[in-house]
N, CA, C and O atoms as a GROMACS GRO file, in nm:
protein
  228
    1UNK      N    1   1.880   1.572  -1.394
    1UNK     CA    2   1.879   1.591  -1.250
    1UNK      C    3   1.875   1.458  -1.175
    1UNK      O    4   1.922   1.452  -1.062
    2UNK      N    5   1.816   1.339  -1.238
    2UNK     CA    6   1.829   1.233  -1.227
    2UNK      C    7   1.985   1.174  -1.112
    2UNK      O    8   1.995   1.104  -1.012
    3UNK      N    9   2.078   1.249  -1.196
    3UNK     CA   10   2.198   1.199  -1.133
    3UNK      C   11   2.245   1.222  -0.993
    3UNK      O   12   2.326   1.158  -0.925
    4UNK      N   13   2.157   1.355  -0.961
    4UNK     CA   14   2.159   1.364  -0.825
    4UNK      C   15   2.105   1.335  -0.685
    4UNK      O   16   2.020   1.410  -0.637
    5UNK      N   17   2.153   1.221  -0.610
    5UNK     CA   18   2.094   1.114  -0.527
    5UNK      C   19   1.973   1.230  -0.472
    5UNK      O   20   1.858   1.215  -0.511
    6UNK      N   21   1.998   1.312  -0.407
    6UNK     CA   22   1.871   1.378  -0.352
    6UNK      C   23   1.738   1.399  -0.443
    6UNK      O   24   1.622   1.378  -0.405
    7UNK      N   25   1.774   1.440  -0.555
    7UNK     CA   26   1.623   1.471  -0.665
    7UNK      C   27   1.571   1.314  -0.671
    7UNK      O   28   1.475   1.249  -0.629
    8UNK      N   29   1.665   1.296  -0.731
    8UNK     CA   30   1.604   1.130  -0.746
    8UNK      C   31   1.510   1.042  -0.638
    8UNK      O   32   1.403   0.982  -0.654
    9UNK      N   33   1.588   1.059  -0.534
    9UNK     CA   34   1.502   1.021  -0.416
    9UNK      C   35   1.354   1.078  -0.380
    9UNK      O   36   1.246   1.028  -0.352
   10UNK      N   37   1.405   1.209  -0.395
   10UNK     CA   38   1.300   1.294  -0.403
   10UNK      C   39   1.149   1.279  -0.483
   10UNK      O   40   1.031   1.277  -0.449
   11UNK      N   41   1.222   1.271  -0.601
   11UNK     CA   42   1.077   1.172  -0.699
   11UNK      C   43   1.063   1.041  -0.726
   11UNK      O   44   0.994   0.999  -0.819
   12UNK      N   45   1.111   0.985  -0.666
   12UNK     CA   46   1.086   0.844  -0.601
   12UNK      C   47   0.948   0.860  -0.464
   12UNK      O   48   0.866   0.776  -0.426
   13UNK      N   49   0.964   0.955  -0.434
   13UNK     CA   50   0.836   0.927  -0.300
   13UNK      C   51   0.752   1.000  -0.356
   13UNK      O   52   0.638   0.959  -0.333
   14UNK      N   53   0.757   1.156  -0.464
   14UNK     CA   54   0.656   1.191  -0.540
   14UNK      C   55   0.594   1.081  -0.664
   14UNK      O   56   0.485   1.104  -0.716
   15UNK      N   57   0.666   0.980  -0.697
   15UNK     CA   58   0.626   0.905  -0.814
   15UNK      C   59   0.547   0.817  -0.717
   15UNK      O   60   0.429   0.815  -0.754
   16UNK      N   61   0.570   0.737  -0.596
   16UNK     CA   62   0.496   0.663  -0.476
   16UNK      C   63   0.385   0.709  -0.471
   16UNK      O   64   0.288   0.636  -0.492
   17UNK      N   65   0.365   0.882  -0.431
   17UNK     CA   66   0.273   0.950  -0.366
   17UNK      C   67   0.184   0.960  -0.484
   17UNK      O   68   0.064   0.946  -0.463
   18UNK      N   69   0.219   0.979  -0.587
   18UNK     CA   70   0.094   0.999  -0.706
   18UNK      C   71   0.011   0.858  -0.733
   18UNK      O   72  -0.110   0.857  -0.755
   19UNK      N   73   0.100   0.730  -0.728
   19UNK     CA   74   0.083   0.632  -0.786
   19UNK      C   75  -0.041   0.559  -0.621
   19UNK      O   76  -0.148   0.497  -0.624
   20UNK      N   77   0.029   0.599  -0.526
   20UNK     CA   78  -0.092   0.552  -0.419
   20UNK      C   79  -0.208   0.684  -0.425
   20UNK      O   80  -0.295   0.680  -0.337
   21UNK      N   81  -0.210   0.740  -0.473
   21UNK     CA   82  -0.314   0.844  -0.523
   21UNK      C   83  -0.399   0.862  -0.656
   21UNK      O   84  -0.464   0.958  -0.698
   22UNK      N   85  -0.373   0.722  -0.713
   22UNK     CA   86  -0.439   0.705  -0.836
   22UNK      C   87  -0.404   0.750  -0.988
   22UNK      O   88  -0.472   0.753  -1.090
   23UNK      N   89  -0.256   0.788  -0.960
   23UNK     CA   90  -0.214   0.895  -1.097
   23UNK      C   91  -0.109   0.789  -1.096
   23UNK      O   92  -0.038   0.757  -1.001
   24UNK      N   93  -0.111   0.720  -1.263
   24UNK     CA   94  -0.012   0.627  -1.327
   24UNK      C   95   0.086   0.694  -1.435
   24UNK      O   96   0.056   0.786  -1.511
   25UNK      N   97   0.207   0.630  -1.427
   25UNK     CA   98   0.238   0.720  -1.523
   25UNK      C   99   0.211   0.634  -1.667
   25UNK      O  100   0.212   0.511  -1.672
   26UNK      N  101   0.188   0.719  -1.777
   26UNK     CA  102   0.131   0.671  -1.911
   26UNK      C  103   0.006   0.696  -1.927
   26UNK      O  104  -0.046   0.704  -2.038
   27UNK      N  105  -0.071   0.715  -1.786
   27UNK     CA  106  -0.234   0.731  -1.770
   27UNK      C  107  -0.270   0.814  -1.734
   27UNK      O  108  -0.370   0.847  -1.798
   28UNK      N  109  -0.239   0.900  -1.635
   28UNK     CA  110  -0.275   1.013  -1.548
   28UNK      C  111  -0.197   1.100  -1.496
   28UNK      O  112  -0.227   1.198  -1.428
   29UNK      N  113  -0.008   1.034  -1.558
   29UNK     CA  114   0.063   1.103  -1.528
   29UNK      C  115   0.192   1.075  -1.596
   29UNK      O  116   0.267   0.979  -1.575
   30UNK      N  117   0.213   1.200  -1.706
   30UNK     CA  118   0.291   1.178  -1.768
   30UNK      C  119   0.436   1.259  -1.701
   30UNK      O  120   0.429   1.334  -1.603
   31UNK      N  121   0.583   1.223  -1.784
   31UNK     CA  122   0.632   1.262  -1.760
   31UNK      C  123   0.809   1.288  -1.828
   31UNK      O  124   0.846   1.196  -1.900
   32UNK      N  125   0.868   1.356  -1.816
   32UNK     CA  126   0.968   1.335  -1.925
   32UNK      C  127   1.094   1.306  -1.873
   32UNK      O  128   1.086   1.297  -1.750
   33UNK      N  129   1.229   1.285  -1.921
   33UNK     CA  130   1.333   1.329  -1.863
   33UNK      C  131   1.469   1.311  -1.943
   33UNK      O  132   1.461   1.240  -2.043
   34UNK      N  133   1.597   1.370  -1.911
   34UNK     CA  134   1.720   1.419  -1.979
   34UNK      C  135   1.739   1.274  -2.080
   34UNK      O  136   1.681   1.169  -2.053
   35UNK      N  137   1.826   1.291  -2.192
   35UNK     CA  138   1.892   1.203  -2.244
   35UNK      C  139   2.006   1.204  -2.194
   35UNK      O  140   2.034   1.280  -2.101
   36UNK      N  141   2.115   1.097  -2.261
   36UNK     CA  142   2.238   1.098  -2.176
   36UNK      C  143   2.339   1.187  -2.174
   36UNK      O  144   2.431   1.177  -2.094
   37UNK      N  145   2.327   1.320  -2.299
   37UNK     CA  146   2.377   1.461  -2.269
   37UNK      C  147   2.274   1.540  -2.201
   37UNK      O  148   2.243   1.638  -2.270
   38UNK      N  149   2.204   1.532  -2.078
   38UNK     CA  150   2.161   1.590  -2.076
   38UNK      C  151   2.056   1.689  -2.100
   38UNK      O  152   2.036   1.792  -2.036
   39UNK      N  153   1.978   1.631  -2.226
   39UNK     CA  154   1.893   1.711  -2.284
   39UNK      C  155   1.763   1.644  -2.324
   39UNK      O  156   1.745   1.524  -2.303
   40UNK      N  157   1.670   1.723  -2.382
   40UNK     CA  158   1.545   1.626  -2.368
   40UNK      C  159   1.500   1.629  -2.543
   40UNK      O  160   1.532   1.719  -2.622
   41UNK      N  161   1.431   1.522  -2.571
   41UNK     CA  162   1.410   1.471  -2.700
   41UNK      C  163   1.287   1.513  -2.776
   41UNK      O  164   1.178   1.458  -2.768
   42UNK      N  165   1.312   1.596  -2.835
   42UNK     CA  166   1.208   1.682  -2.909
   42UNK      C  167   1.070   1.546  -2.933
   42UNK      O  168   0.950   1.569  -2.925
   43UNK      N  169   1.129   1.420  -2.961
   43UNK     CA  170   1.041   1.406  -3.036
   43UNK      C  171   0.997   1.272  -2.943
   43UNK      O  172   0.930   1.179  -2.988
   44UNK      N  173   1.037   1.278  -2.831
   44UNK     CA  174   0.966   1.207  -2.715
   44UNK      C  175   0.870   1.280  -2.631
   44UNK      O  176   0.789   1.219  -2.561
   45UNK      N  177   0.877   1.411  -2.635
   45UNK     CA  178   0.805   1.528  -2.608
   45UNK      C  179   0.662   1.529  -2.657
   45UNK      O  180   0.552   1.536  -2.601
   46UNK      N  181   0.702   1.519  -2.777
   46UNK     CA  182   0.608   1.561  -2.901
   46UNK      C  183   0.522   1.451  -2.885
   46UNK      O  184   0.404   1.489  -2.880
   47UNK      N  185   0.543   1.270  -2.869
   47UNK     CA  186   0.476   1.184  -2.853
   47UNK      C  187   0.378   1.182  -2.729
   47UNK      O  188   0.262   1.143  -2.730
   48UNK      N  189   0.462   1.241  -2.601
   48UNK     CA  190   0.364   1.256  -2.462
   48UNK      C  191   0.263   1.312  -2.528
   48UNK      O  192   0.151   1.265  -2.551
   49UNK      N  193   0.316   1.428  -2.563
   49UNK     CA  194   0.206   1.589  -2.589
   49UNK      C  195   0.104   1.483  -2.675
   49UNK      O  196   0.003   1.505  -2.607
   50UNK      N  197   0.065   1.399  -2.762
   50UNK     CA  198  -0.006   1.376  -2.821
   50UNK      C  199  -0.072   1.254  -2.735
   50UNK      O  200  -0.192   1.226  -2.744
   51UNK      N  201   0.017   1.190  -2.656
   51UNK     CA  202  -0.073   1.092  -2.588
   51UNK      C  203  -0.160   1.171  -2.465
   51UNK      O  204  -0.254   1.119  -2.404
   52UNK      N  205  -0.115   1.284  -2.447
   52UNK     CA  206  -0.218   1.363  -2.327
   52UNK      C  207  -0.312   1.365  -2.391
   52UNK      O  208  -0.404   1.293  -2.351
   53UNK      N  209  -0.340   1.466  -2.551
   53UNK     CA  210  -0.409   1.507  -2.608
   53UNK      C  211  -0.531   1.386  -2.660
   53UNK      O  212  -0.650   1.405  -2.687
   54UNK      N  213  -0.476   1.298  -2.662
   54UNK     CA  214  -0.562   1.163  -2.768
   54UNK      C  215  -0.649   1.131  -2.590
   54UNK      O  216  -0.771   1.141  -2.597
   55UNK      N  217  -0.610   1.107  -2.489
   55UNK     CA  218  -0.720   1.129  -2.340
   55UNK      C  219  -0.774   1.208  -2.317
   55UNK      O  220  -0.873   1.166  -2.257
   56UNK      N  221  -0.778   1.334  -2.327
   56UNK     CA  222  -0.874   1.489  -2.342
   56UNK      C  223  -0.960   1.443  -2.420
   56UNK      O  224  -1.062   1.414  -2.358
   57UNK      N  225  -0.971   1.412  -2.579
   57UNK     CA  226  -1.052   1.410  -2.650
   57UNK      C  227  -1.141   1.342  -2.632
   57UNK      O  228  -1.234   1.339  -2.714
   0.00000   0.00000   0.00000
């Protein structure tokens, strides 16, 4: 969705708004997005999911 100037923009002032609100991404705010078909990487997924999990604990 990236490719489309409006989304993009769009989370450009939500990525602003979290980041002047104390939520980093890697720290407090994770997040994913498409590869270059389009699709998302099982196993970049799988790495977030465990870096959320290893801060819970």
């Amino acid at each position: 969705m990236m490719v489309r100037e409006d989304y993009r923009k769009g989370w450009e002032w939500k990525k602003a708004w979290y980041e002047a609100n104390g939520f980093g991404v890697g720290r407090s705010l994770f997040t994913s997005q498409d590869d270059e078909r389009g699709g998302l990487d099982s196993a970049c997924l799988r790495s977030t999911v465990n870096a959320i999990k290893a801060l819970l604990d």
